[in-house]
VOPAGU-2260 file (C-alpha; in pm, 1 decimal, decimal comma):
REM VOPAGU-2260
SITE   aa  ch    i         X         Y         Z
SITE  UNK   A    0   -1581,7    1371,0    -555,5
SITE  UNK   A    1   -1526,6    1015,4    -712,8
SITE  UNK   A    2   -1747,4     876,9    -522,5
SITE  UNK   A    3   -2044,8    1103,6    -532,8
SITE  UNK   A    4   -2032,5    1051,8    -904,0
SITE  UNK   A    5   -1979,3     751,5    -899,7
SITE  UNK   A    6   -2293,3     702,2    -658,1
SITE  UNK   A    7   -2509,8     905,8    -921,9
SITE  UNK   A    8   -2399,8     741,6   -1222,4
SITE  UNK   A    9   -2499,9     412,0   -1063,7
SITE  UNK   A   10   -2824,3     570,3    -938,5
SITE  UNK   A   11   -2917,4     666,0   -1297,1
SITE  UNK   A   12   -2833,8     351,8   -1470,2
SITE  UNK   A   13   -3078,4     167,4   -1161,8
SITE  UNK   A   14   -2714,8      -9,6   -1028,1
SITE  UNK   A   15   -2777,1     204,5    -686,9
SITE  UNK   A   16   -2855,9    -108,0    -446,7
SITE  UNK   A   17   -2520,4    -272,1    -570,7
SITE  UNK   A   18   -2358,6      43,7    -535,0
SITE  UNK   A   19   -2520,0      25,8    -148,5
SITE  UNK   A   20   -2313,5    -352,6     -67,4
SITE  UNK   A   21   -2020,3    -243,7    -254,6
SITE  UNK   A   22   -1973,3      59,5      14,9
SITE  UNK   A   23   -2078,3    -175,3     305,6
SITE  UNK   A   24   -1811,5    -395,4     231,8
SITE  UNK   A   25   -1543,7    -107,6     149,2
SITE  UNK   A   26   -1633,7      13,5     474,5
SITE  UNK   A   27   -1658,0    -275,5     711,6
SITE  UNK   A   28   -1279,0    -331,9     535,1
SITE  UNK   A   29   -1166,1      27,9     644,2
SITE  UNK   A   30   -1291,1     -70,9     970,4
SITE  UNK   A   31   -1028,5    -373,2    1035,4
SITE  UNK   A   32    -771,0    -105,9     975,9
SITE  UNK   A   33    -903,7     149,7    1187,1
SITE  UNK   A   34    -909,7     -78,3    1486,8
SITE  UNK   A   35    -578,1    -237,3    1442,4
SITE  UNK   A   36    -445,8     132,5    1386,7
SITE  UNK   A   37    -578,9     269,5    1731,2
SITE  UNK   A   38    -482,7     -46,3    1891,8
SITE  UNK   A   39    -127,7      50,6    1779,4
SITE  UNK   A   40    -193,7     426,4    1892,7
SITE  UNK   A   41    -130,3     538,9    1527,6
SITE  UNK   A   42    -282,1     908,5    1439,1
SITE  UNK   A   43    -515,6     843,3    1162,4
SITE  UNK   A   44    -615,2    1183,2     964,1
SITE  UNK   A   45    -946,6    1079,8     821,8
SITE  UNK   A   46   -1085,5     816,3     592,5
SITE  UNK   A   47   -1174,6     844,8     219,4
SITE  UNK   A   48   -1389,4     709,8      55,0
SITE  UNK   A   49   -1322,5     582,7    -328,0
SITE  UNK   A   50   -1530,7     407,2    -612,1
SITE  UNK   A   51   -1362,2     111,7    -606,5
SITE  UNK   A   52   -1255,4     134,9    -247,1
SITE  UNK   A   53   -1133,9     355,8      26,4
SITE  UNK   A   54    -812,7     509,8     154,5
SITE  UNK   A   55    -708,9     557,2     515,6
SITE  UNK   A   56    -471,2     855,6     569,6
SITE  UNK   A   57    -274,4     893,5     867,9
SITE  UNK   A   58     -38,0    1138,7    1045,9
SITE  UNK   A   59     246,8     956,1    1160,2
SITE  UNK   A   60     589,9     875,5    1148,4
SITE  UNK   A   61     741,0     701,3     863,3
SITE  UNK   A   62     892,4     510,7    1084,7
SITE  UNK   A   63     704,3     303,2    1303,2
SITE  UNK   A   64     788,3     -47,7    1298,3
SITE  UNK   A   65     713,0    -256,8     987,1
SITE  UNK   A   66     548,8    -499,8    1169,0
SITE  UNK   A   67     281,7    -238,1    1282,1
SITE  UNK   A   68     208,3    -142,5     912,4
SITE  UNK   A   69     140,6    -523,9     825,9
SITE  UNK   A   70     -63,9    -624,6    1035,6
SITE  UNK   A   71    -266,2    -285,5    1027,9
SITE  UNK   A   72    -285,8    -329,9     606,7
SITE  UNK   A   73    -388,0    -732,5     629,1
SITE  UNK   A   74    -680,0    -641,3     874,0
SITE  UNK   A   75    -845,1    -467,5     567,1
SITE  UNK   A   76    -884,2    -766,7     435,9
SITE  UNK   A   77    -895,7   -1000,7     723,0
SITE  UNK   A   78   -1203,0    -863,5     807,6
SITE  UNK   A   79   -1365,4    -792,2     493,1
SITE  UNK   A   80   -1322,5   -1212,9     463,6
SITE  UNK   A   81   -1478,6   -1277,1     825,0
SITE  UNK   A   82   -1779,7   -1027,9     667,9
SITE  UNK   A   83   -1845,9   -1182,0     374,6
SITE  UNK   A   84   -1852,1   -1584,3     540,3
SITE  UNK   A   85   -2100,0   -1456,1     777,0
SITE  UNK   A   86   -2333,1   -1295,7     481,2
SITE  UNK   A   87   -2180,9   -1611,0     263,8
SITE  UNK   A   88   -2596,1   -1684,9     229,5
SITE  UNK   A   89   -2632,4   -1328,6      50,4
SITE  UNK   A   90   -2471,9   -1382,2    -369,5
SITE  UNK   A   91   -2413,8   -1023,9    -424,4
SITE  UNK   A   92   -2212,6    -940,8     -95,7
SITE  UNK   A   93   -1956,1   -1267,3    -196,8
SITE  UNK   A   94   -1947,1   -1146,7    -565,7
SITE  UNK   A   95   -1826,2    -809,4    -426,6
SITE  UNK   A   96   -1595,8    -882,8    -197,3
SITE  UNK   A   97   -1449,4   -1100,6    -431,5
SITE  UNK   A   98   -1389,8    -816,6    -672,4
SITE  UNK   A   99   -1313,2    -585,8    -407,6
SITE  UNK   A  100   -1062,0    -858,0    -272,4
SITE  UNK   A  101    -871,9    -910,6    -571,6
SITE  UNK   A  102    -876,7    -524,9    -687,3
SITE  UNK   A  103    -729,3    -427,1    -340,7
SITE  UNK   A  104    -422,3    -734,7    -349,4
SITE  UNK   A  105    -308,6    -586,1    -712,4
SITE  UNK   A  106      47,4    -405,7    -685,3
SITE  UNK   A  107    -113,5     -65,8    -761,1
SITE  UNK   A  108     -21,7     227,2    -511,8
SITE  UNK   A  109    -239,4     352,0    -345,8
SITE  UNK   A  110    -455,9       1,7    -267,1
SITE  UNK   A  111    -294,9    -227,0       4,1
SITE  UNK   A  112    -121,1    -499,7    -257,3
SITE  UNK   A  113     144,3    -209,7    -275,7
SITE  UNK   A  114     192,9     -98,9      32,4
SITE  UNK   A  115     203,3    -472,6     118,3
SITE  UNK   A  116     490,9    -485,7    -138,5
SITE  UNK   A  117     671,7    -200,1     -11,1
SITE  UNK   A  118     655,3    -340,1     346,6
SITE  UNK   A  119     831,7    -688,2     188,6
SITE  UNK   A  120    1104,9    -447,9      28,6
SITE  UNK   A  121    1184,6    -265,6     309,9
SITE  UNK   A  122    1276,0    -550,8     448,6
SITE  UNK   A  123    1559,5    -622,2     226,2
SITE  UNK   A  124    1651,1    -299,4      95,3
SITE  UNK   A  125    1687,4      72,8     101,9
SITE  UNK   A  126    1363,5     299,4     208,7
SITE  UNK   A  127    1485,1     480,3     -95,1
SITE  UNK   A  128    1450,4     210,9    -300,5
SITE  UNK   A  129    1173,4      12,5    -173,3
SITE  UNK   A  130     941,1     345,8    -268,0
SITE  UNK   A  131    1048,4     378,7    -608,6
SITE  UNK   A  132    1004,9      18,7    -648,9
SITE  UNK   A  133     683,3      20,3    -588,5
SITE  UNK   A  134     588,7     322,0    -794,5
SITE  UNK   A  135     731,7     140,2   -1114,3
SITE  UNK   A  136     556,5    -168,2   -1053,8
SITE  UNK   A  137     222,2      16,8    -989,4
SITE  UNK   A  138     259,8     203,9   -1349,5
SITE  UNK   A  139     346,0    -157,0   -1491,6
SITE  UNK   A  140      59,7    -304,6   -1383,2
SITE  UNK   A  141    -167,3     -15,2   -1461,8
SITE  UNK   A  142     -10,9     -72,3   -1807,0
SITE  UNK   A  143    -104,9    -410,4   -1802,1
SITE  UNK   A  144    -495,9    -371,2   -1731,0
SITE  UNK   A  145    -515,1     -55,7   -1975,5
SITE  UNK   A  146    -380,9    -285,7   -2235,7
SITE  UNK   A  147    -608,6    -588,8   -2111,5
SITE  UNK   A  148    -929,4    -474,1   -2009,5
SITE  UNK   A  149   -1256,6    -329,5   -2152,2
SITE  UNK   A  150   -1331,2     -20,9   -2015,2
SITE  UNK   A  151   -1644,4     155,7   -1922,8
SITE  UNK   A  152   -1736,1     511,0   -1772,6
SITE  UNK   A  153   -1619,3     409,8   -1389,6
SITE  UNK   A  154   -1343,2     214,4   -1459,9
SITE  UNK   A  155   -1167,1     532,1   -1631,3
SITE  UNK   A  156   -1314,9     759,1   -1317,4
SITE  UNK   A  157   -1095,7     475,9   -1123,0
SITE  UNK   A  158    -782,8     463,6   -1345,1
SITE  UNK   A  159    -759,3     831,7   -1401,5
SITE  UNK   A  160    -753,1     893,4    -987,9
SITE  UNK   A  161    -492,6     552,6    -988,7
SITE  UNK   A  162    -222,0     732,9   -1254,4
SITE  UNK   A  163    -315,6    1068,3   -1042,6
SITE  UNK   A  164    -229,2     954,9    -744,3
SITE  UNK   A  165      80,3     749,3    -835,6
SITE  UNK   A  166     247,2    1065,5   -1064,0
SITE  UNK   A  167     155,9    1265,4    -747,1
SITE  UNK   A  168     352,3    1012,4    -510,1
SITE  UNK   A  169     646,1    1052,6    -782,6
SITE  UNK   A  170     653,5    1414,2    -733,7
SITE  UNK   A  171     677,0    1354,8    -398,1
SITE  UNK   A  172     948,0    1097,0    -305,0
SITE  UNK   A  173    1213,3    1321,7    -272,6
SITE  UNK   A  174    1012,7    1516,5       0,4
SITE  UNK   A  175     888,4    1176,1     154,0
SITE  UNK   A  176    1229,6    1081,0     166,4
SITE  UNK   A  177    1371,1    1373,6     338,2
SITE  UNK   A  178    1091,3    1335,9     582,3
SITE  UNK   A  179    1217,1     973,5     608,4
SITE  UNK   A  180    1581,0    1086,9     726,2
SITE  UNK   A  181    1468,6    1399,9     952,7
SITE  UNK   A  182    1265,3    1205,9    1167,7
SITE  UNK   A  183    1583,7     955,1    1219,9
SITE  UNK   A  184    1799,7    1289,6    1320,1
SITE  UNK   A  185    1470,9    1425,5    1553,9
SITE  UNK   A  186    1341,8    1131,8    1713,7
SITE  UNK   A  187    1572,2     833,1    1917,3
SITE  UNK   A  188    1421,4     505,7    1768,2
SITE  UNK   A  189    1526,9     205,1    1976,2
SITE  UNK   A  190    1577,3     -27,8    1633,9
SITE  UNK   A  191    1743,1    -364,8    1751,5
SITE  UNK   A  192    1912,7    -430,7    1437,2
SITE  UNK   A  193    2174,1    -290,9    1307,1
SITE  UNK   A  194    2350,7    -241,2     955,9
SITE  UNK   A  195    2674,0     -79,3     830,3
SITE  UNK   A  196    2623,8     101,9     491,1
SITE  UNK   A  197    2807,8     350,4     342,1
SITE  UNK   A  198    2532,5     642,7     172,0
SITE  UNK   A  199    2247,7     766,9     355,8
SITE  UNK   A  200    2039,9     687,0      72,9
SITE  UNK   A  201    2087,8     305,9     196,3
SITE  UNK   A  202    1928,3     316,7     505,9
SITE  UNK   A  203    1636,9     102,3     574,3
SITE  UNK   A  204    1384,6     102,8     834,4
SITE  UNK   A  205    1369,9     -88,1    1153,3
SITE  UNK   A  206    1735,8     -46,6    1100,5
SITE  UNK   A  207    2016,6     144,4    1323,2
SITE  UNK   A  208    2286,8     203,4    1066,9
SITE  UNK   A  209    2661,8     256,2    1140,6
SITE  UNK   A  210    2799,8     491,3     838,7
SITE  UNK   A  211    3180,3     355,1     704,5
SITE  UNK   A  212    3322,9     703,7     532,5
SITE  UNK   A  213    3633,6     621,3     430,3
SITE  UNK   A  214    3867,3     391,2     673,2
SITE  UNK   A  215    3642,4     606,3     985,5
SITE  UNK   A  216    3335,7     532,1    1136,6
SITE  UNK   A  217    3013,1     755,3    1237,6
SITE  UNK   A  218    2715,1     624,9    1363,2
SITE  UNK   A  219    2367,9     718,4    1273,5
SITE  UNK   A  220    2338,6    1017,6    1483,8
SITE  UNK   A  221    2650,7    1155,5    1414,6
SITE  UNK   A  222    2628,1    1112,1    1053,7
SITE  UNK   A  223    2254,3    1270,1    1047,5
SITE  UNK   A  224    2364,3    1528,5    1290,9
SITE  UNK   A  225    2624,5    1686,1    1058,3
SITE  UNK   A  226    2408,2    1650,5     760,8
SITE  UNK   A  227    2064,2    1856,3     891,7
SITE  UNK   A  228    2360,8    2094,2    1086,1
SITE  UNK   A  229    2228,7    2395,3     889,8
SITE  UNK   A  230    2431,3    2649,5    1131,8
SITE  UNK   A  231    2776,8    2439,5    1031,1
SITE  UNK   A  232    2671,9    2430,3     668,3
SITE  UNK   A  233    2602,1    2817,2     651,2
């Protein structure tokens, strides 16, 4: 719906053929993620596109390896760059993509600067953590523009679907969580490195985790087994 209204509010103010490259450029950026996201067999849901860019979804597991995530997210841009050196003749396509560049790198969930940041957290701490994390920073720096910048019609169409979407993800990180730990009970993931922590609320991913209760030890599937063992708990 954004983006339909966006599309006629820049038809009616005679900004439609800028509104035209923008998209082009949004898209051939969705593009490098698409690719690099069947390449890794990942199950994308659909593709959506936003006025100030565009959001692949996908159906998958939480976790899949970090690695995958990266270098799906940096393709976005990777190509978007490669695009806009071959049109590098055309001034309005390397205007763009510089905006489009710069908006996309900013720590706001849901662009790719923070899910770039979250992928850079979870590699030092807690899932947990590295979610919540990036939540806060996105409202800071949402904070920061509101109290910055000079708005017009679209940019509050953008920010009011930015503060949507991130009080939406707050609402639900418990459930994302949850979803986080279940698929570590369900599924066997072959993780080669391996961490002792103490709370389930410490695990990371790309990590097996060995559990210290106490003076005993339980590994991950023990510990996970007795905590989703609904028939033991009722």
């Amino acid at each position: 719906m954004f983006y339909y209204l966006t599309a006629f509010l820049c038809a009616i103010t005679g900004n439609f053929k800028d509104f035209l490259i923008f998209s082009l450029i949004i898209i051939i950026h969705e593009i490098g993620h698409v690719i690099f996201a069947l390449y890794y067999k990942w199950n994308i849901d659909k593709v959506i596109l936003l006025p100030f860019g565009a959001l692949t979804l996908f159906n998958e597991q939480i976790n899949r390896p970090l690695f995958e995530e990266f270098v799906i997210l940096v393709m976005g841009p990777i190509f978007q760059t490669v695009f806009t050196f071959l049109f590098c003749f055309n001034y309005s396509i390397i205007e763009y993509s510089k905006i489009i560049l710069f908006f996309n790198l900013l720590h706001i969930y849901p662009i790719d600067g923070s899910k770039i940041l979250n992928i850079i957290l979870n590699k030092f701490i807690s899932f947990k953590k590295s979610h919540l994390i990036t939540l806060y920073v996105s409202i800071l720096v949402v904070l920061f523009i509101l109290a910055y910048v000079k708005f017009n019609l679209i940019l509050v169409f953008i920010f009011s679907f930015i503060i949507f979407k991130i009080l939406e993800e707050f609402k639900n990180h418990k459930s994302l969580f949850n979803k986080f730990l279940l698929e570590r009970y369900l599924y066997n993931f072959n993780f080669k490195k391996k961490k002792t922590i103490n709370s389930y609320k410490n695990m990371q991913r790309d990590y097996k985790h060995l559990f210290k209760i106490g003076n005993t030890y339980k590994t991950e599937n023990e510990f996970l087994k007795e905590m989703f063992d609904f028939k033991r708990k009722i």
